[in-house]
C-alpha positions, 0 to 999 in steps of 0.5 A: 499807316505804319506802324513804327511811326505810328508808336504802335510797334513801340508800344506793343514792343514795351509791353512785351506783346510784340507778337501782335505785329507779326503779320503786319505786311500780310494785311490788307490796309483795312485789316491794318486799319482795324488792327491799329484801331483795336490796339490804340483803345487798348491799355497793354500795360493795364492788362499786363498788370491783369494778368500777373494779378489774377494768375497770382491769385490763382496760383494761391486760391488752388491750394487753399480751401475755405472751410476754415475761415468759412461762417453760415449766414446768420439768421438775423439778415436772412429773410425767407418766404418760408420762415417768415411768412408774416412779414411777405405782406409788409415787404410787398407793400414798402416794395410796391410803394418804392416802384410807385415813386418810379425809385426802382430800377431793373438791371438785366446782364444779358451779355451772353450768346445761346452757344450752348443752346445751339443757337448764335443768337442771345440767349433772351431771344430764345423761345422755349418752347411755351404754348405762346411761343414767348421769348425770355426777353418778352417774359420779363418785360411783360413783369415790368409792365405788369408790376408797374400797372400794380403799383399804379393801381394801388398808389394811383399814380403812373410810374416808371420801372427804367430797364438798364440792359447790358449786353457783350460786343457780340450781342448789342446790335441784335439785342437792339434790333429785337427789341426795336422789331418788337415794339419795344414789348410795350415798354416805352423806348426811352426806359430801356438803356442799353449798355455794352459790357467790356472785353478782355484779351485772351492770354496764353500761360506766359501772359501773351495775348493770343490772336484769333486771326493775322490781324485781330485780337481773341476777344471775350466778355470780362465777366458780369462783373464788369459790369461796375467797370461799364456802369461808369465808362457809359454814364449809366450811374448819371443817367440813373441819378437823374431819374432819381433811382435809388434802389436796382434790382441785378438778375441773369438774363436766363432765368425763365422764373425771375421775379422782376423787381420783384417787390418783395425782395426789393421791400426787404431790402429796403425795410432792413436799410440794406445797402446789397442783398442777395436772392439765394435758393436752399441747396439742398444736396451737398455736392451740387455745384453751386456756389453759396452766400456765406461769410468769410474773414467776416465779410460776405461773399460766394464760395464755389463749390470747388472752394470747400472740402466734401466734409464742409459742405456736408455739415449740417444745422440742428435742424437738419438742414445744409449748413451752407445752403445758401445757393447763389442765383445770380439775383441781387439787389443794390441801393443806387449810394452803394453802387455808386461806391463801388462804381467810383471806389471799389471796382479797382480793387476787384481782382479778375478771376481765371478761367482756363480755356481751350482758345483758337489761336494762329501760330507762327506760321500763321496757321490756325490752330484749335486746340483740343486741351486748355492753352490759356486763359480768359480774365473776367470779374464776378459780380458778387464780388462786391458783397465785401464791400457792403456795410449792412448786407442781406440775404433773401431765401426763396424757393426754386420751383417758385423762382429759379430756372435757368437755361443753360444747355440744350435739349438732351436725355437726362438734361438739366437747366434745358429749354425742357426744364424751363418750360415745364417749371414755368407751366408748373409754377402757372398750373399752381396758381390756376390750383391755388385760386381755386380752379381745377384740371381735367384728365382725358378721362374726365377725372379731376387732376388730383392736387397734393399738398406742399411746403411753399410760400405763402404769396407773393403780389398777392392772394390770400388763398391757399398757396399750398397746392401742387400737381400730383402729376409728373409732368406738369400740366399745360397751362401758361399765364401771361404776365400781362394778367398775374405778375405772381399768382394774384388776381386769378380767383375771378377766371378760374375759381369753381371751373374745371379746365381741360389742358392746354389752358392759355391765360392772357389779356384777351381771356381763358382759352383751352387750346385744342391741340395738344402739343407744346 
């Protein structure tokens, strides 16, 4: 096919992307027949206009702080597991009966690959090493059938918790396969929703797309917000009216502690009429990278660390607290009017952001070139940048051992957010629960593991023990609750209390086992 007849070369002409045809009569028809097909769904003019956009942007957010147009969030739409204890049980139970009527929704951004881990895979079929060797993707799926058992148990009737997974290009077919291999984890097939997430070209600082080969475009996910572009483009929204959803509950694939459609959260939400909420941990050191929930202009939406001066993320309350503690976790929660508003009215309006990368390109010659320094940039949307468009917006405070872990790089010495980490704070998190429902840990002396006392949350799904305690060790103890027996710490009393277990303690549907060896 040529493409002078075809009015691609017109159209790549007019777009001022004619670099894109350069090696046209060195392709062979099916790269030919490739090139024409992933140009033709392509709208250049569009992301001309991206691009002139978000370099704009850019250009003006590098030389402007925040601090001055910055406010903390007020007390009176924060909801803290910490601050307002009394109302956990009450929340928990307007959240459970929402899932009861098979109203809530689960919203998984999966998008990315384990590139940093190592591994070309996505990052949900990671393994982090527990003693059960469960995936992340396991994990969590196992939430959503313990959570629903939960709610049927307390409103005796069967409900549903639909799973929308929303992969990138590089990750659907995979996501799929594993899912399928692994009997979907005893999820019904028809409940879990894959969707793909767009891509963007990669531009080079004069707005040129850049080619990865002779006959292919250098492609990257658009960011997980758009996610609102998908949601629409792959009939998602219809599929969720008609299972008549009403609340959706957004999180990242690669936090080993999620709570999944944890009820508390989704109860609050609801309780207060809210149309987003965000989950946030406390910040608790001023020069963590973390971006944080606040309001600026008057309108809520995350600040990046590199936004703000030291000085402002120094400031501190009267009660000695960060004034901007608000960390963002990438956990939120959605009523299904309000996504749909900024599915069908407010998506255009987000601008993309700019990250500048080091990006493999050919050059003239048709030579591939890796740069070592950054030669342009990839164009991608957050998905917190909605919180603008909210008219009654909430903020939910929890604690990070409890609930936020992510995996993020690979094992090293002094690594953080690695599959070491994850795995020891959710052996952590379970070796509390065994501790908080009465049951103990013996060392290899045959003492008890002493216990020392915390400030923590009072529980969640639900016991109304003492949920106080922690390790008085550094390293946590080996133990690991399968989701299938305790969503969040509750119904453990009956298996451990009174007894002394000695590590590796393994908690799931077929009982309490004491693994003999001793490496995990």
């Amino acid at each position: 096919m040529d493409p002078s007849t075809s009015g691609l070369s017109q159209k790549v002409a007019e777009a001022g992307q004619p670099q894109l045809l350069q090696f046209w009569n060195e392709l062979s028809p099916e790269e030919q027949s490739n090139l024409i097909q992933e140009l033709q769904g392509m709208d250049l003019q569009e992301i001309n206009g991206f691009f002139k956009c978000a370099m704009e942007m850019s250009s003006s957010s590098k030389q402007e702080k925040m601090d001055e147009r910055m406010e903390p969030v007020p007390r009176e739409v924060l909801g803290s597991v910490t601050r307002d204890r009394e109302s956990l049980k009450d929340w928990e139970l307007a959240g459970l009966h929402c899932i009861s009527q098979s109203k809530v929704a689960v919203l998984l951004l999966a998008g990315g690959q384990g590139t940093r881990l190592g591994v070309s895979y996505p990052k949900g079929m990671y393994d982090v090493g527990l003693p059960s060797h469960k995936t992340l993707f396991q994990i969590q799926a196992e939430r959503i059938l313990k959570l629903q058992q939960l709610a049927e148990q307390k409103h005796k009737v069967k409900c549903c918790i639909p799973w929308y997974i929303m992969t990138s290009g590089r990750t659907m077919e995979s996501t799929k396969d594993f899912f399928s291999k692994h009997n979907y984890f005893g999820l019904g097939k028809d409940n879990i929703i894959f969707f793909q997430q767009g891509m963007l070209p990669a531009m080079d600082y004069q707005g040129k797309i850049i080619l990865e080969n002779k006959g292919k475009l250098s492609m990257a996910p658009d960011g997980n917000g758009g996610l609102y572009r998908a949601l629409g483009h792959q009939g998602i929204m219809g599929d969720m009216e008609r299972r008549g959803v009403e609340a959706i509950h957004v999180y990242c694939v690669d936090n080993i502690l999620v709570k999944v459609a944890d009820p508390t959260f989704v109860g609050f939400c609801v309780q207060k009429g809210a149309d987003c909420g965000a989950k946030v941990v406390e910040k608790t050191n001023p020069t963590e990278a973390v971006g944080v929930v606040c309001k600026v202009d008057g309108r809520y939406q995350v600040v990046e660390y590199s936004e703000i001066t030291l000085a402002t993320a120094e400031k501190r309350s009267s009660d000695g607290r960060l004034m901007f503690s608000a960390g963002n976790v990438a956990n939120h929660f959605f009523s299904f009017s309000f996504l749909k508003d900024v599915v069908e009215k407010y998506e255009p309006q987000l601008q993309h952001h700019v990250a500048q990368k080091k990006i493999p390109y050919v050059d003239a010659q048709g030579q591939l070139i890796k740069p070592d320094k950054p030669n342009g940039i990839k164009m991608e949307k957050f998905v917190f940048d909605i919180f603008q468009f909210a008219k009654k917006f909430v903020v939910y405070e929890v604690l990070r051992e409890d609930e936020f872990s992510p995996l993020k790089n690979a094992d090293s010495q002094e690594g953080k957010d690695t599959p070491t980490t994850a795995r020891h704070t959710l052996m952590s998190l379970h070796h509390r629960w065994v501790l908080n429902a009465g049951g103990h840990f013996i060392d290899e002396n045959g003492r008890r593991v002493p216990a020392i006392p915390r400030d923590g949350a009072a529980g969640s799904v639900s016991d109304a023990g003492n949920r106080n305690l922690k390790d008085g060790t550094d390293l946590p103890i080996k133990c690991e609750i399968s989701p299938l027996v305790s969503y969040g710490g509750e119904g453990l009393e009956e298996l451990v209390k009174g007894r002394d277990f000695h590590p590796t303690l393994m908690i799931d549907e077929n009982g309490v086992h004491e693994l003999v060896q001793n490496g995990v």
